[in-house]
N, CA, C and O of each residue as an XYZ file, in Angstrom:
448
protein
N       0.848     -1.173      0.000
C       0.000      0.000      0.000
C       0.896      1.239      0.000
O       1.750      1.290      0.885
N       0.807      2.335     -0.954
C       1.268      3.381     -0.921
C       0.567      4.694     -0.051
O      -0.602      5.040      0.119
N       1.771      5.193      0.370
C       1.498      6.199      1.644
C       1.360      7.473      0.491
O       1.836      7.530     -0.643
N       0.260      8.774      1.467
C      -0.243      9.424      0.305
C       0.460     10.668      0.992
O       0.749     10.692      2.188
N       0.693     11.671      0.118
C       1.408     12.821      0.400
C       1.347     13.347      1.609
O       2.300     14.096      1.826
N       0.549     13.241      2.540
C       1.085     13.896      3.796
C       1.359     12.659      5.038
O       1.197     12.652      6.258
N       1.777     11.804      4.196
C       2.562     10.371      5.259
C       1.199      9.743      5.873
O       1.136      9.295      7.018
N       0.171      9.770      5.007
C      -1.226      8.662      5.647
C      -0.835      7.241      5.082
O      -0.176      7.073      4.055
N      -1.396      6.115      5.996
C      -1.119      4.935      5.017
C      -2.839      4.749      4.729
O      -3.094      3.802      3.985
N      -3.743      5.344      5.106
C      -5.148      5.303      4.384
C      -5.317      6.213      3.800
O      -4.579      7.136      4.146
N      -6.337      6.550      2.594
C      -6.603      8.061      2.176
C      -7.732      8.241      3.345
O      -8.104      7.390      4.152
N      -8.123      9.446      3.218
C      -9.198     10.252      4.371
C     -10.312     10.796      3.138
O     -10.161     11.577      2.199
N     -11.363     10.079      3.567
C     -12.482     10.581      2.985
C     -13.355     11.645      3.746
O     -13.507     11.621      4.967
N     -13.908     12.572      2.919
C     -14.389     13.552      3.337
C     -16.270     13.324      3.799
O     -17.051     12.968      2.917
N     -16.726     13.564      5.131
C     -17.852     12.811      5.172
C     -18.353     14.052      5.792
O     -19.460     14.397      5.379
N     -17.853     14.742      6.610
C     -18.874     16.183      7.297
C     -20.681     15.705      8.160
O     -21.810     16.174      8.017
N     -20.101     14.562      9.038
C     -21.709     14.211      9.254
C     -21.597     14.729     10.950
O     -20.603     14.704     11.676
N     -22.715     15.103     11.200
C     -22.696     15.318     13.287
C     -22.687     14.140     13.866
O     -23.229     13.120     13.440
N     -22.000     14.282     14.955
C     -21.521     13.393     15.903
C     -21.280     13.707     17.292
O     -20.353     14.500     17.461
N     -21.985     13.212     18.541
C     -21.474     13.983     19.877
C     -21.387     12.356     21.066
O     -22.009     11.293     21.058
N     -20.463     12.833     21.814
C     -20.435     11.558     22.904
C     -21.257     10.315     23.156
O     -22.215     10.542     23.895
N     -21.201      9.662     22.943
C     -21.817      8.500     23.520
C     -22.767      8.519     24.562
O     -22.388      8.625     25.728
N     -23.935      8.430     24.276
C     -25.000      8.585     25.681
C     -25.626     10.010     26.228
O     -26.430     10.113     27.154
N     -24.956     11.310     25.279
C     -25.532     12.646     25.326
C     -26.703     12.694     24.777
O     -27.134     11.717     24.164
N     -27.322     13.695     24.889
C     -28.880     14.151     23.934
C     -28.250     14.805     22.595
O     -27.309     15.567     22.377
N     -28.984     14.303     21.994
C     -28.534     15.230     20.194
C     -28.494     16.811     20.549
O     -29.039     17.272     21.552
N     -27.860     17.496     19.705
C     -27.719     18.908     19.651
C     -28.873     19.737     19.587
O     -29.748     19.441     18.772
N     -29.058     21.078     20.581
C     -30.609     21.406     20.450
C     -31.020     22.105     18.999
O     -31.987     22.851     18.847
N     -30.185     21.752     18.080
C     -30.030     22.672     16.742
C     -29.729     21.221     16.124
O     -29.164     20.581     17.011
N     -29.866     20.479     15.027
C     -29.795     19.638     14.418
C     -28.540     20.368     13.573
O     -27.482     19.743     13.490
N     -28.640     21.511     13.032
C     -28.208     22.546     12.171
C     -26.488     22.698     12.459
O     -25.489     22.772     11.743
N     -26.789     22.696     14.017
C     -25.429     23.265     14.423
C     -24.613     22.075     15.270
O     -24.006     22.576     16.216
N     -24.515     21.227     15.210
C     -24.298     20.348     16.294
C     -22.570     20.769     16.839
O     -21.767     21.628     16.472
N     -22.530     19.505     18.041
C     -21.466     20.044     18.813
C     -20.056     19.382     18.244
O     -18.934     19.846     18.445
N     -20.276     18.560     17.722
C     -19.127     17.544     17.518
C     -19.688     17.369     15.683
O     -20.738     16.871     15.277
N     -18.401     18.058     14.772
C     -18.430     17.642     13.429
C     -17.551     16.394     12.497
O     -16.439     16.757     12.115
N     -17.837     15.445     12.245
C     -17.238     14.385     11.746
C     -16.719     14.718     10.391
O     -17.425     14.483      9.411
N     -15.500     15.266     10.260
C     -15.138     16.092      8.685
C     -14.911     15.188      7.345
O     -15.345     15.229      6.194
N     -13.822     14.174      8.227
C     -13.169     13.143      7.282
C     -12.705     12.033      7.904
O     -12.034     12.402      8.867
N     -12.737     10.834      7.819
C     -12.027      9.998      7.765
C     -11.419      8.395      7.638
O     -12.155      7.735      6.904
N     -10.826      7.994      7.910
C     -10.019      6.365      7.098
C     -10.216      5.365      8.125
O     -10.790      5.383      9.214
N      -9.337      4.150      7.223
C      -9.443      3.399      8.381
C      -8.640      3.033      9.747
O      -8.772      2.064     10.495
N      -7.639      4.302      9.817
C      -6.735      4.661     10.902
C      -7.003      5.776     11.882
O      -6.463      6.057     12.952
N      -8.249      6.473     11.032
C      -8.571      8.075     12.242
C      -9.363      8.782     11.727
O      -9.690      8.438     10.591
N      -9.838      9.702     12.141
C     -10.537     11.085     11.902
C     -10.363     12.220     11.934
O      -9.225     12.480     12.326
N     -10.998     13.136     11.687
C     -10.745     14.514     11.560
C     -11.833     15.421     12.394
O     -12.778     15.692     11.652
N     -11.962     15.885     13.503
C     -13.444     16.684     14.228
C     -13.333     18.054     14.413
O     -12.414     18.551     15.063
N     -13.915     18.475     14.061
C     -14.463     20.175     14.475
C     -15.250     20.083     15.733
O     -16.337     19.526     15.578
N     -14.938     20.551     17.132
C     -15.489     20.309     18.087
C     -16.174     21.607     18.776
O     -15.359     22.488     18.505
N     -17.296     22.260     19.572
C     -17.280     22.935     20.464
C     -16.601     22.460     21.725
O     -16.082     23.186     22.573
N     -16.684     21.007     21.736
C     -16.471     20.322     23.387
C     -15.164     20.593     23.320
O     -14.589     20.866     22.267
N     -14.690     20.541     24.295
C     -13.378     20.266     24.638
C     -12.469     19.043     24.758
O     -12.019     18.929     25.898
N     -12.063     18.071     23.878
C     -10.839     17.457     23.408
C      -9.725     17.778     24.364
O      -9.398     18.937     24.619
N      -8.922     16.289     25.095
C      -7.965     16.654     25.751
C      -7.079     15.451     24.748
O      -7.708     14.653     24.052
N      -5.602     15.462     24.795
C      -4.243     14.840     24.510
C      -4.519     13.648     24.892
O      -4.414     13.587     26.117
N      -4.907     12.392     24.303
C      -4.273     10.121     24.728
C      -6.039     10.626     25.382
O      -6.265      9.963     26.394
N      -6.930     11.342     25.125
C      -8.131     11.072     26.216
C      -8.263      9.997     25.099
O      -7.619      9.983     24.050
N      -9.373      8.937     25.565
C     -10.205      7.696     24.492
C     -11.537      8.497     24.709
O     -11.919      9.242     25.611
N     -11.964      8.163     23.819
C     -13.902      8.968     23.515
C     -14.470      7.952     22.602
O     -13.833      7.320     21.759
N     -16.090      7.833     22.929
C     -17.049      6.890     21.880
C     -17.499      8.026     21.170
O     -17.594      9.091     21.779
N     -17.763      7.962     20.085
C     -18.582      9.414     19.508
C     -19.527      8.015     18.767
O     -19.243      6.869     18.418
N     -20.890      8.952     18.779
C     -21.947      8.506     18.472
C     -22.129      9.378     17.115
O     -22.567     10.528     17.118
N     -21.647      8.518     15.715
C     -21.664      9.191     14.299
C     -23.074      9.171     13.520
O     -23.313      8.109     12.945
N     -24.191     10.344     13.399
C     -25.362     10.158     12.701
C     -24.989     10.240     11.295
O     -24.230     11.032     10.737
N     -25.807      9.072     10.737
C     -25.415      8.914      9.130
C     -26.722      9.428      8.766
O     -27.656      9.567      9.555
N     -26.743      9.791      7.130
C     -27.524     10.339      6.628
C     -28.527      9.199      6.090
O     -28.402      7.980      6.201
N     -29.803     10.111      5.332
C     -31.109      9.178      4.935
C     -31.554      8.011      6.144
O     -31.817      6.826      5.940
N     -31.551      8.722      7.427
C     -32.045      8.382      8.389
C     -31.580      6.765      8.876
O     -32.363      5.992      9.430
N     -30.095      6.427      8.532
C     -30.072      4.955      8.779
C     -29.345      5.568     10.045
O     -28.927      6.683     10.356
N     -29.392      4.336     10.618
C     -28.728      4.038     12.382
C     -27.328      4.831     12.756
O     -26.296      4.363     12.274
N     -27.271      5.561     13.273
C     -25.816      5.680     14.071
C     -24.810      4.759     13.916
O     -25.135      3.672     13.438
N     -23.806      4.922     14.175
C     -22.771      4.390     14.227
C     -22.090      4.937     15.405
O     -22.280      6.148     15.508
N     -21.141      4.283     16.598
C     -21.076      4.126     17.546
C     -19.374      4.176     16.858
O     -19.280      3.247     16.056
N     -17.887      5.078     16.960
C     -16.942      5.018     16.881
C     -16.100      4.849     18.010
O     -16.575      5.532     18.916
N     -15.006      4.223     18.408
C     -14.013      4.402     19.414
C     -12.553      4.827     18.663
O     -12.039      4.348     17.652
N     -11.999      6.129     19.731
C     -10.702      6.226     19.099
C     -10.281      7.032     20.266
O     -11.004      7.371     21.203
N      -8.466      7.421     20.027
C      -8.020      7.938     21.058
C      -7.840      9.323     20.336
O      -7.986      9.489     19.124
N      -7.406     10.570     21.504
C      -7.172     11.939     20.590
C      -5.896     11.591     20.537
O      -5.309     10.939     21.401
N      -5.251     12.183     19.121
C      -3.960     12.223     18.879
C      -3.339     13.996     18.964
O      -2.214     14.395     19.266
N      -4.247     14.570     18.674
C      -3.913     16.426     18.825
C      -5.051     16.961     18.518
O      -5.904     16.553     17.730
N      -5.030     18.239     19.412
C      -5.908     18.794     19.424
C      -5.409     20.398     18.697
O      -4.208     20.419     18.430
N      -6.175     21.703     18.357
C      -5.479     22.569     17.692
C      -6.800     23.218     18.295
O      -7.913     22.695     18.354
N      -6.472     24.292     18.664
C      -7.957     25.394     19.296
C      -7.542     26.862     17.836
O      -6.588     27.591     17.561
N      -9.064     26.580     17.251
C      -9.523     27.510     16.593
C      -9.778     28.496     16.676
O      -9.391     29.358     15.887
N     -10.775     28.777     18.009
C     -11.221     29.472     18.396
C     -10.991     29.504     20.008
O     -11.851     29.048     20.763
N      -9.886     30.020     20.446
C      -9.583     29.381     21.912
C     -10.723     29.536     22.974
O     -11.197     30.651     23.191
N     -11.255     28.204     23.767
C     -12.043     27.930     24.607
C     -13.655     28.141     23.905
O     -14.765     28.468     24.324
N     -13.191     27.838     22.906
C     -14.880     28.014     21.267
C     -14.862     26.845     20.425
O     -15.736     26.001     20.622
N     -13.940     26.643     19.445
C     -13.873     25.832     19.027
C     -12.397     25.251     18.267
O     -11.511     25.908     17.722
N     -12.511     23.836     18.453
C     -11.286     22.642     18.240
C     -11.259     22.028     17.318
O     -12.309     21.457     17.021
N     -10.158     21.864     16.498
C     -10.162     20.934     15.949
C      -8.985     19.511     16.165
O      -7.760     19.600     16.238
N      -9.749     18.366     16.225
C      -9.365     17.614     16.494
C      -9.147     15.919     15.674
O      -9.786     15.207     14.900
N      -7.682     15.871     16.510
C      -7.654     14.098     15.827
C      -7.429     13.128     16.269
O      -6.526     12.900     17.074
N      -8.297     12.276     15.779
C      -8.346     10.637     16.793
C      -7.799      9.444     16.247
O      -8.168      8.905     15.203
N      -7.170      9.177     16.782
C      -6.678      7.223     16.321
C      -7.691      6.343     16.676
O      -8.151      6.365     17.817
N      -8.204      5.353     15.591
C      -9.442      4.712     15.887
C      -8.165      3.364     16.158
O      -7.076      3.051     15.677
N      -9.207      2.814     17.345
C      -8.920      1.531     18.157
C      -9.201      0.666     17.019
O     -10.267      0.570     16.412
N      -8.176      0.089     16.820
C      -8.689     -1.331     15.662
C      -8.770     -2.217     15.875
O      -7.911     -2.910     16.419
N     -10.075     -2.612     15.451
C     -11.234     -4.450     15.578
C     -11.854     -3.646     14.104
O     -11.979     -2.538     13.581
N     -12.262     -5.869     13.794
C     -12.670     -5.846     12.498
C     -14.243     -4.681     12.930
O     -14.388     -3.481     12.698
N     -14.590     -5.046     13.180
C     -16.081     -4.394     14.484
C     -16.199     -2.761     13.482
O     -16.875     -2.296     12.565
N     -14.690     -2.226     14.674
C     -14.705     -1.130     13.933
C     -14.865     -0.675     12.230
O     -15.858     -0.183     11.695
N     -13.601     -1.004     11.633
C     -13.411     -1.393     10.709
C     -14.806     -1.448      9.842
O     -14.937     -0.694      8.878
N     -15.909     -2.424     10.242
C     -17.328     -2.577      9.440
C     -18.128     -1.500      9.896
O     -19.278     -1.437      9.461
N     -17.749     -0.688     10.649
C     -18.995      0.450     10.999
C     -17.879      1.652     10.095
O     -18.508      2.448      9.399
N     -16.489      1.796     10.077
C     -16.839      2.953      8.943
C     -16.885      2.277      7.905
O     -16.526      3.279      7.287
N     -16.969      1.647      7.246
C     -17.533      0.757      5.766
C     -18.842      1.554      5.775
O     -19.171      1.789      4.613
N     -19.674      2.035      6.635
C     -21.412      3.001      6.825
C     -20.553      3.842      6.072
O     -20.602      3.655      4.856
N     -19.715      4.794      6.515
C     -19.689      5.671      6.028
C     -19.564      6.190      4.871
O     -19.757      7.396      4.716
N     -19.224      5.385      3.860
C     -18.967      5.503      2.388
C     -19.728      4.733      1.560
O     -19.307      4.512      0.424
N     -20.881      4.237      1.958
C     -22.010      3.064      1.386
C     -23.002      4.236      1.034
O     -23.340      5.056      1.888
N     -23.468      4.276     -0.320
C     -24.417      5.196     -0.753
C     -25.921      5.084     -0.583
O     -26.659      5.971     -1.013
């Protein structure tokens, strides 16, 4: 497998779907949610956060897919965090824990 110009060994697909913690209430704005799912492979992700993201924290994010099919339930660790908007908004990146498990739930994400 060839590594792609900025040293990924997956490419990163671009998906932009809402996503917030595991076991929270959805966002009171469907529109605006708290946690944005931008892009990503089968090694990590990419998030636009209001929440606050800390350094090695592990987090479940609960990923809503579009045309109303089921959630998807992700695990990964943060790898860096970058404040956008300091104490507003983050952007952030996670190393997904790998099982085949995982692995078949982002396969959702790129199924039309």
């Amino acid at each position: 497998m060839t590594c792609n110009p900025d040293n990924r060994l997956f490419e990163r697909i671009p998906v932009n779907l809402p996503a917030k913690f595991s076991g929270e209430p959805d966002a009171a704005d469907p529109k605006d949610p708290n946690i944005l799912l931008q892009d990503a492979s089968a090694q990590g992700a990419q998030l636009v956060s209001k929440e606050r993201f800390f350094l090695n924290d592990y987090v479940s994010l609960e990923v809503k897919l579009p045309d109303n099919k089921p959630s998807i339930t992700l695990y990964g660790k943060v790898a860096w965090v970058n404040a956008i908007q300091p104490n507003a908004l983050w952007q952030v990146g996670l190393n997904f824990e790998g099982s085949k498990t995982q692995l078949s739930k982002l396969g959702q994400l790129w199924q039309k």
